[in-house]
N, C-alpha and C positions, 0 to 999 in steps of 0.2 A: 154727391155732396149737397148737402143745402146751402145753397147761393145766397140765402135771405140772412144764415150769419156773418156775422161780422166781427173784427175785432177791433176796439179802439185804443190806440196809442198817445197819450197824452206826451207836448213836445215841448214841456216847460224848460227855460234855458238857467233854473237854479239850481237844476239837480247837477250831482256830482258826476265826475268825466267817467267812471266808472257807471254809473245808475244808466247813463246817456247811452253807453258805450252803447251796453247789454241789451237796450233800445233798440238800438241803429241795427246791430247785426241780424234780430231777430226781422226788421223790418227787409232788411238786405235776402234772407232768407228765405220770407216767403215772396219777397216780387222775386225772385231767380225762378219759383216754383209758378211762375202767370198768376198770382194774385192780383185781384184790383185795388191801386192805391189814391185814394182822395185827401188833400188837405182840407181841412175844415173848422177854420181859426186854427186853434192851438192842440188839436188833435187829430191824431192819421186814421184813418178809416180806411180797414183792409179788410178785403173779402175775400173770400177761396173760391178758384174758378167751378164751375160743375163738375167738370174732372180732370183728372191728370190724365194727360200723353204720355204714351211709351219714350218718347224723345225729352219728356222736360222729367222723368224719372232718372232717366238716362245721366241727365242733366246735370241732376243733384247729385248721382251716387259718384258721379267722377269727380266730382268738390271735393266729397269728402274721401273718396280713393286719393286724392293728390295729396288731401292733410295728410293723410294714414303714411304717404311715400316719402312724404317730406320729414317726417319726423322719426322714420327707419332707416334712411337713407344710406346712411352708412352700416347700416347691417343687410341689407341688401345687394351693396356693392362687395362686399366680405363673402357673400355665399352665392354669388353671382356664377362661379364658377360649378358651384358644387351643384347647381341647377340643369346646368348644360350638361354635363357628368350625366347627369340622370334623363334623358331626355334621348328618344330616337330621331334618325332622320326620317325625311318624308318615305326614301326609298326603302329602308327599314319598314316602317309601319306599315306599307302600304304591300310590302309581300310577304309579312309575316303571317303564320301561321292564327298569331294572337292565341296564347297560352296566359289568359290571365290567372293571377296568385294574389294572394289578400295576406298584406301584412299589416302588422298592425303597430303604430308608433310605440315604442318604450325608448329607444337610445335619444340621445340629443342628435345624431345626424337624422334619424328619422322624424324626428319633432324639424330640423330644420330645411327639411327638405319639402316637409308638408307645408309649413308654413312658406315658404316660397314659391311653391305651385298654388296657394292660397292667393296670393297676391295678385295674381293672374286675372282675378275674377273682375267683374266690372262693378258689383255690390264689394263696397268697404270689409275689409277683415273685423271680425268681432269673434269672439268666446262667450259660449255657453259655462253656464257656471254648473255644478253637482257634476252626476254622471257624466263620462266622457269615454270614448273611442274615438280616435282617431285612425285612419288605415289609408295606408299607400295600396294600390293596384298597378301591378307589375305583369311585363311579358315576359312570360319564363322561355316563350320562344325564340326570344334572342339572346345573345351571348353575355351582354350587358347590363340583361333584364330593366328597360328601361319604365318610365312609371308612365301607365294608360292613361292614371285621373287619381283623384283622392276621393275619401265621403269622411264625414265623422257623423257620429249619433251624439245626440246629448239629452239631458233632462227637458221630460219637456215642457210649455211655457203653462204655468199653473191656470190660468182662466183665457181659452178662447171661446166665446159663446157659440160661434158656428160651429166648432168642433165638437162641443159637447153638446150641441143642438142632437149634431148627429148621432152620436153614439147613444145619447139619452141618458145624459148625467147629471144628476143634482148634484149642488156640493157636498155631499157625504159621501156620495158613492164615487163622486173625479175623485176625493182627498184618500176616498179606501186606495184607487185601483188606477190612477195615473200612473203609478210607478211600474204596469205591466207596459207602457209605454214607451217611444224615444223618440225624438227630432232629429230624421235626417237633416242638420244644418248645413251639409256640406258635400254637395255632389256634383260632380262635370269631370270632365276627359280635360287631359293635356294637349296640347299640338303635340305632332301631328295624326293623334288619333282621335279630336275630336271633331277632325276633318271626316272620319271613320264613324262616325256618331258612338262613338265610345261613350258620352255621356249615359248615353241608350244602354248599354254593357253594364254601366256600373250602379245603375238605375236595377238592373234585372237582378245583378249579385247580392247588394243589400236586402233583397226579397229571399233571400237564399237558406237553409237548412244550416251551412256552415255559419251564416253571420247570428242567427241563432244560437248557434250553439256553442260560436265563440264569445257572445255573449253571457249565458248562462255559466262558463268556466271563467267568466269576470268575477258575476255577482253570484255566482251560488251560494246559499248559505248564510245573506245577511238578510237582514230586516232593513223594512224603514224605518226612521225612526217616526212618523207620522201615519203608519198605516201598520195592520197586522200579516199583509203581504209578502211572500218571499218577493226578493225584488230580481229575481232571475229567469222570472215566466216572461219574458216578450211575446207580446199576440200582437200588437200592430205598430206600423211605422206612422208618423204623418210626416209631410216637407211643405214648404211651399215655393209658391212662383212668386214673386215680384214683378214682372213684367207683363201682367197677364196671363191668360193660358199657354202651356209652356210645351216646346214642343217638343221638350228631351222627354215630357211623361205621355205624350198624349201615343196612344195607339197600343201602349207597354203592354203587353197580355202573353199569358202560358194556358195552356190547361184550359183553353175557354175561357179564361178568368183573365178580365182586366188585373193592373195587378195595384196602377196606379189610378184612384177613383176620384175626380173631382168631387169635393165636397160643397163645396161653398168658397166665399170671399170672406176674410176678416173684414172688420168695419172703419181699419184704417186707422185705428185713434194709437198712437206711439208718441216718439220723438226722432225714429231715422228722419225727418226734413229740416231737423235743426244740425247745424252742425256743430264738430267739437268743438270751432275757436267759440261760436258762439256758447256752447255749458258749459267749456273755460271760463267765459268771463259773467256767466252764472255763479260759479260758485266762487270765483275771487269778490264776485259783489254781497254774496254771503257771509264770507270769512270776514268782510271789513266790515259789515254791520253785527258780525258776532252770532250769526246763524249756523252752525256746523251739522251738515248734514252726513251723520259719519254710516260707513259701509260695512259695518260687523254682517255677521249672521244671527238673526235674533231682530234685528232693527228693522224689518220687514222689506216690502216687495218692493222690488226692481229699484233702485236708488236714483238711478239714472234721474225718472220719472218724476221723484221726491221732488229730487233737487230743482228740477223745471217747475214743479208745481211752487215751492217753495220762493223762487226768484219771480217769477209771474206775480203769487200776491204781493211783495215786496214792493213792486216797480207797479201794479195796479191793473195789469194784463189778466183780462178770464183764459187761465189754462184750459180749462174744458174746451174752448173752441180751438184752442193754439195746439193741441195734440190730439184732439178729434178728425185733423184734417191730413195726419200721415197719409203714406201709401198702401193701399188696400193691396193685399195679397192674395191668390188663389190656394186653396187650400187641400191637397192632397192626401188620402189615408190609403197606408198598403197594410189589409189583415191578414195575417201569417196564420189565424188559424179558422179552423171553419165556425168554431163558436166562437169567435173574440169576441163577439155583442153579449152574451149572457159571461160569459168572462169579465169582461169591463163594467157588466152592471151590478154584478156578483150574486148572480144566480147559479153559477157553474164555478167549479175549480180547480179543473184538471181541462187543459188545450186541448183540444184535438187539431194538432199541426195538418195546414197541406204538406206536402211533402214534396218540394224545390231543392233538389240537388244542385248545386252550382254548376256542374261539368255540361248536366243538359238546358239548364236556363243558359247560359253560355254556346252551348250547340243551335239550341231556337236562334237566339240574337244572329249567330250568324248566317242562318238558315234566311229570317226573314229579313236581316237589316243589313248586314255586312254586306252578303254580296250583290246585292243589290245595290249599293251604295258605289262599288268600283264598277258596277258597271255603267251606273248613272257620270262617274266621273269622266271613265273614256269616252263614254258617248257622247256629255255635253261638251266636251273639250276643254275641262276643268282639272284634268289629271296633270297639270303643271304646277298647282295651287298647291297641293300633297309632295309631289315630289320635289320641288324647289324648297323646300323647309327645310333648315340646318339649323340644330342646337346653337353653334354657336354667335351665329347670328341673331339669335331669339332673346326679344328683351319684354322685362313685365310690363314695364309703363307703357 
């Protein structure tokens, strides 16, 4: 981060309790994030530290987890049960076979079941908007087929410059050929098999022939409406990390082949460091000066963003520094096929897939990860950790 910007906050006391508010919180905001704050007469001068800590992201993402709990609360307590329901014990997972199965959410218990193993996570719940998959992973080896982890893929985010560094995309050729694309936004193991590094499992599955090609029996057959693409070639995955280099990807290899390849970092610039109360009370400070910044399709990218930009010039704050200074993310791509690069650049139009079975990427995992893992556990005298886990005992918050 460049420490030499700054942003200034002007603290006039005739603006309205609303103008103030929108102020206050964003000011609240970044000192929880170690920004430096100086008064200086009648405006706050705040800077962004050189970088963020694993510990003060941590920080933030549990703020805005606590909003996200507080205001589901009571839908949380309603399928509290049905979570436990679906959840192995420690002794369970840990002598199971592990026969994982991929379903995929259509029913509303299955939507509610992912969403509540969602909640689990330490980054705040969010939805992707366009495409979407969602998929429970199950052990068929138990009786109860309890869920391993979730993943979902979605559409993925129209302009990241590292990404397309990588691949080698001007915007004509992202706008032809993103759509052969998808954002794993959603991937980790349950207790108690991410004790198991299940995360690692389901990490390997999504690389797989069948998520392939249960994609393909999604979208076969349509168009974009922005590109002349079928939209049911998937050549490559990306995810990223938040926390740094992440270590449910790092080592992930089949075939020789890494499977999961650090690309680069994003550059940080969003709005995950602001929280909801604070773009709540963005956009009630819009609605009362008669700004409506509305959420159609057609009204362009990311609304969210608008809306910060929009409330920033209003109150006098340079947005470009106030969302320049997100959290930088690690950027992973998993290609599915051995051309995806002349695919992606659209030199080529027919994939030439590797060829990832699920049963044996599943067999590697536990070849190199699994059992190694149980025997790392009796050795270190950590096999209490695993088997002392009971669903019912197991709470998200």
């Amino acid at each position: 981060m460049n420490t030499q910007e700054k942003l200034a906050i002007q603290t006039s006391s005739i603006d309205s309790n609303i103008y103030q508010r929108v102020k206050s919180l964003i000011v609240r905001d970044l000192f929880n994030l170690n920004w430096d704050l100086q008064q200086r007469d009648k405006t706050l001068i705040i800077a962004p530290p050189k970088e963020y800590s694993k510990e003060i992201v941590m920080k933030s993402m549990e703020y805005k987890r606590r909003e996200i709990f507080a205001s589901a609360q009571s839908w949380i307590e309603k399928n509290r049960k049905l979570l436990h329901n679906n959840l192995a014990t420690g002794s369970q997972a840990f002598n199971s076979q592990i026969i994982p199965t991929i379903e995929v959410c259509t029913s509303q218990k299955q939507h509610d079941i992912f969403r509540m193993c969602r909640y689990y996570w330490s980054s705040p719940y969010s939805d992707y908007v366009g495409r979407r998959i969602k998929l429970l992973i199950r052990d068929d080896a138990l009786a109860n087929r309890p869920i391993i982890g979730i993943a979902a893929l979605g559409s993925p985010i129209i302009h990241i410059p590292e990404r397309d560094d990588w691949v080698g995309w001007n915007k004509e050729t992202r706008t032809n050929n993103l759509i052969l694309c998808m954002d794993a936004y959603v991937l980790g193991a349950m207790p108690p098999y991410n004790m198991l590094l299940g995360g690692k499992l389901i990490a390997y599955m999504l690389a797989s022939n069948e998520i392939r090609q249960l994609y393909k029996r999604k979208y076969d057959g349509r168009l974009t409406s922005i590109s002349s693409r079928m939209s049911s070639d998937l050549v490559c995955l990306f995810t990223t990390s938040l926390y740094g280099r992440s270590s449910q990807y790092n080592r992930i290899s089949y075939d020789n082949k890494y499977l999961y390849n650090e690309i680069g970092k994003t550059k940080g610039f969003g709005s995950l460091h602001l929280t909801d109360e604070t773009f709540s009370a963005m956009q009630e400070l819009l609605r009362g000066a008669g700004l409506i910044i509305t959420n159609r399709f057609g009204d362009g990218p990311n609304w969210r963003m608008r809306v910060i930009r929009t409330a920033c010039d209003y109150i006098g704050i340079d947005a470009d520094t106030l969302l320049r200074h997100s959290f930088r993310r690690n950027i992973y791509a998993t290609p599915l096929a051995e051309n995806y690069r002349d695919i992606l650049l659209g030199n080529e139009t027919v994939p030439t897939y590797y060829d990832y079975p699920v049963d044996s990427l599943v067999n590697y995992w536990k070849e190199r990860w699994l059992y190694k893992r149980k025997i790392y556990l009796r050795e270190s005298n950590r096999l209490n950790e695993i088997l002392s886990f009971h669903p019912q005992s197991f709470s998200i918050e």
